[in-house]
C-alpha positions in Angstrom: 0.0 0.0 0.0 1.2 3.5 -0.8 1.0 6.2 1.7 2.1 9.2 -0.9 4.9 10.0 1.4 5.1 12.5 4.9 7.7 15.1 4.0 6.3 16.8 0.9 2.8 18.9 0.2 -0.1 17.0 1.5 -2.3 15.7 -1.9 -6.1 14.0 -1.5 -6.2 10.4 -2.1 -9.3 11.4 -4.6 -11.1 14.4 -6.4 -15.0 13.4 -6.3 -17.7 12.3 -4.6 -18.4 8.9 -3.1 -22.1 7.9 -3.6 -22.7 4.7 -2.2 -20.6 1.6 -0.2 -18.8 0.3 -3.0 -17.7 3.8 -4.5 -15.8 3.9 -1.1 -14.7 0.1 -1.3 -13.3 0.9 -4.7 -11.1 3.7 -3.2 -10.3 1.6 0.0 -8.8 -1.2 -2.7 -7.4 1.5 -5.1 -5.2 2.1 -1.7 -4.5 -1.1 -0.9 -3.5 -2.3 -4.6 -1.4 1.0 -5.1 -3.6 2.6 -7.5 -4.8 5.7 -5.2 -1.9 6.8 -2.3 -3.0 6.7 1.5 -2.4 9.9 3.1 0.5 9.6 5.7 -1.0 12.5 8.1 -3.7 14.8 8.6 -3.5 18.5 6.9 -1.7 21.0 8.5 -3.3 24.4 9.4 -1.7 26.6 6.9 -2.9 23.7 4.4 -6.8 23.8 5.5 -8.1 26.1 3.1 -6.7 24.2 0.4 -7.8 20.8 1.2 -10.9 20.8 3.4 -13.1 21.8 0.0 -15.9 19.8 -2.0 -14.8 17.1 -3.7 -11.8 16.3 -1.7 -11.5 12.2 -0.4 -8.8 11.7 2.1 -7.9 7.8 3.1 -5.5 7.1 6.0 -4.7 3.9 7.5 -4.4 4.0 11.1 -1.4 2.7 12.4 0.7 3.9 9.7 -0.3 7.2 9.9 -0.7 7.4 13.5 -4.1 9.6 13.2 -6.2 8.5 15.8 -8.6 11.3 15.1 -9.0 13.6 12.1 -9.5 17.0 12.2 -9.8 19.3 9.9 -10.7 23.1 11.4 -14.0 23.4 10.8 -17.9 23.2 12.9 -19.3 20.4 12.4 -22.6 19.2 13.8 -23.0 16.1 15.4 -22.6 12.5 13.7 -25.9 11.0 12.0 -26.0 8.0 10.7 -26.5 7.0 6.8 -26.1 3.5 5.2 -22.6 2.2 6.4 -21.7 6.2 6.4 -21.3 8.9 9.0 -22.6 12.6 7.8 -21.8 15.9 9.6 -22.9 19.2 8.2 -20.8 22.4 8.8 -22.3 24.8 11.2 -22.7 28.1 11.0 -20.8 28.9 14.1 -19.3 26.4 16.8 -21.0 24.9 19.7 -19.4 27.6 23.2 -17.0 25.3 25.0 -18.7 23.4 27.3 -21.9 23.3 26.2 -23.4 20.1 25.4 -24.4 19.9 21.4 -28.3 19.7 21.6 -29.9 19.8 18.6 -32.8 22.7 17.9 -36.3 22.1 19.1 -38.3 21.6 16.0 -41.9 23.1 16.1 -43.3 20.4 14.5 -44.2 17.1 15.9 -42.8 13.9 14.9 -44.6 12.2 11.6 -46.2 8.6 12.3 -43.7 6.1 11.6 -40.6 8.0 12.4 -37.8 6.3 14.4 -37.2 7.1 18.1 -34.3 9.3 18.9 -31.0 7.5 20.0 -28.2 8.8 22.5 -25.4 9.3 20.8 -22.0 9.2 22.6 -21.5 12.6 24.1 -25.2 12.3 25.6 -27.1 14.1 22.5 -30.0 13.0 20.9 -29.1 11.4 17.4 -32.0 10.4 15.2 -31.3 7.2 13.1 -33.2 8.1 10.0 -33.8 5.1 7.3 -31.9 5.5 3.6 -34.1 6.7 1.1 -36.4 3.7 -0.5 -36.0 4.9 -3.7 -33.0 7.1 -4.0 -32.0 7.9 -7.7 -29.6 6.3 -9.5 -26.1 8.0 -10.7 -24.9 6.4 -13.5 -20.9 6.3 -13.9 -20.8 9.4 -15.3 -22.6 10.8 -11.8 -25.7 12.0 -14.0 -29.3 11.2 -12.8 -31.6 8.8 -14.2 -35.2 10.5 -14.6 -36.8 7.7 -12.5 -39.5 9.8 -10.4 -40.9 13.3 -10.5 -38.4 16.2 -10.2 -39.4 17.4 -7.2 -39.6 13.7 -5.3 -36.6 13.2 -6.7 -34.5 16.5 -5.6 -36.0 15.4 -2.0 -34.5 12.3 -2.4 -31.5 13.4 -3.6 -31.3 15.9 -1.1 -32.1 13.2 2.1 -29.2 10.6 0.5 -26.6 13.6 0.6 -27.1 14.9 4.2 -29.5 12.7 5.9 -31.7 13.2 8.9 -29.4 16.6 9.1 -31.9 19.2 8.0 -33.0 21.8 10.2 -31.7 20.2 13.7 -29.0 22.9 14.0 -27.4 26.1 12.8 -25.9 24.8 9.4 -23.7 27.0 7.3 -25.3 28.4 3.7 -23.8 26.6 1.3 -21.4 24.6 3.4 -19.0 21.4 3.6 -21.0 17.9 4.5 -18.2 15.2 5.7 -19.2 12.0 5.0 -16.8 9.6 6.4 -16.7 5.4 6.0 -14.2 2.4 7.8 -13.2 -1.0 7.5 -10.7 -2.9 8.8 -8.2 -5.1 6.9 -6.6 -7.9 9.0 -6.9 -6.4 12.0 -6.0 -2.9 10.7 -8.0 0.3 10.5 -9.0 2.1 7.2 -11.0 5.5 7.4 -12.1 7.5 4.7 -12.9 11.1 4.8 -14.6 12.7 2.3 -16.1 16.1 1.4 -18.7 17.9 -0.6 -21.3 20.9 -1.3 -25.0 19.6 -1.7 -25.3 21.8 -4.6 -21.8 20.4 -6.3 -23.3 16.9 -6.4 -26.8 17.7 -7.9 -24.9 19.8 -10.1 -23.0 16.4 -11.2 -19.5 18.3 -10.6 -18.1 15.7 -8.6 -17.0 12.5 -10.6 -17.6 8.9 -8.8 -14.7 6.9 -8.5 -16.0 4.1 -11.6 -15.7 7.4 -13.9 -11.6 7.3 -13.2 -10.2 5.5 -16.1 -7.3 4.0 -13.3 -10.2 2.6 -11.4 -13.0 1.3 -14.2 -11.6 -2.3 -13.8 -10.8 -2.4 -10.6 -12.0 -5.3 -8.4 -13.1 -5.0 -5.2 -11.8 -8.2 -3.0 -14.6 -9.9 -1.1 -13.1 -9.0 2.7 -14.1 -5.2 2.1 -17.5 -6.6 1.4 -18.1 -9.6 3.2 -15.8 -9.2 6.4 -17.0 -5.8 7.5 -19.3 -4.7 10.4 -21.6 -3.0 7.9 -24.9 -2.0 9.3 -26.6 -1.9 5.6 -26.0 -4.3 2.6 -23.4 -3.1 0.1 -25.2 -1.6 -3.2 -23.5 -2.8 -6.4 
């Protein structure tokens, strides 16, 4: 596996956006079979404004690395769950030190059907929402097959980008979502980081990772897949 080196500029492992599970097991393999470069440390301040932008796919391994946790700068909301993914939304402002991270009381009551709130780690509520039934389909080229009505669609767009993370909290206009994805390859930790601006995706700007000519025949080997603590099957 190729960590892309420690000493020189710091360089993304990828430039798109990862869509589903096995856009981020192609990467995680790309890694591991030397076609994409892990990245041997987190960015350094003075290299934030550069890196931390849409599009931007950073993968680290662990013990290598020695990240234990990534950082990156900037306000993020708390964790929600989404598939086999984490999301986080960029807030407008950070939480005061101190103060625990509750999310806004919304003035409308809770639809029939929806799950019950979970506690999440540090004590907040997190609400496990499910994945859209019928999300829409990127082709490899990241454009969107016509299957329902625009505006169902866009809403179903919009929940598979950024989840149960609506209106829960003071999100930046236009900002970052981090969506981030692990495995673990015998015994060792993978994490992915990835990056992107709601309107970048719908706007297909962001290539998936099938639409890189180095990573079209790539194949995936069955331990990302079938040796993982996913919480959702893996979408082909």
């Amino acid at each position: 596996m190729s960590t892309g080196g420690g000493a020189g500029p710091l360089v993304p492992t990828f430039h798109g956006f990862v869509h589903n599970s096995m856009d981020g097991l192609v990467l995680f393999e790309a890694c591991l079979s030397g076609k994409l470069h892990h990245v041997p440390r987190r960015p350094h301040d003075r290299e934030r404004s550069s890196l931390i932008k849409s599009g931007s796919i950073f993968i680290y391994e662990e013990n290598a690395s020695g990240i234990k946790r990534w950082t990156d700068g900037v306000a993020w909301s708390p964790s929600r769950i989404l598939g086999n993914f984490l999301i986080y939304r960029e807030l407008e402002k950070p939480f005061p030190p101190g103060e625990k991270k509750r999310a806004m009381k919304r003035k409308r009551t809770s639809m029939p059907g929806e799950p019950y709130p979970r506690r999440d780690s540090d004590g907040t509520e997190n609400e496990q929402m499910p994945a859209p039934l019928t999300p829409p389909t990127p082709n490899v080229g990241g454009e969107l097959k016509p299957e329902i009505p625009s505006t169902d669609q866009d809403k179903e767009l919009e929940r598979s980008l950024i989840g149960s993370l609506v209106d829960s909290y003071g999100f930046r206009p236009d900002g970052l979502v981090k969506k981030t994805m692990s495995i673990s390859v015998n015994g060792i930790s993978h994490h992915m980081v990835s990056y992107y601006k709601v309107d970048d995706v719908k706007n297909n700007l962001l290539p998936r990772p099938l639409s890189d000519a180095r990573l079209q025949n790539i194949s995936v080997r069955p331990e990302l897949y079938l040796k993982q603590n996913f919480r959702a099957p893996v979408e082909e």
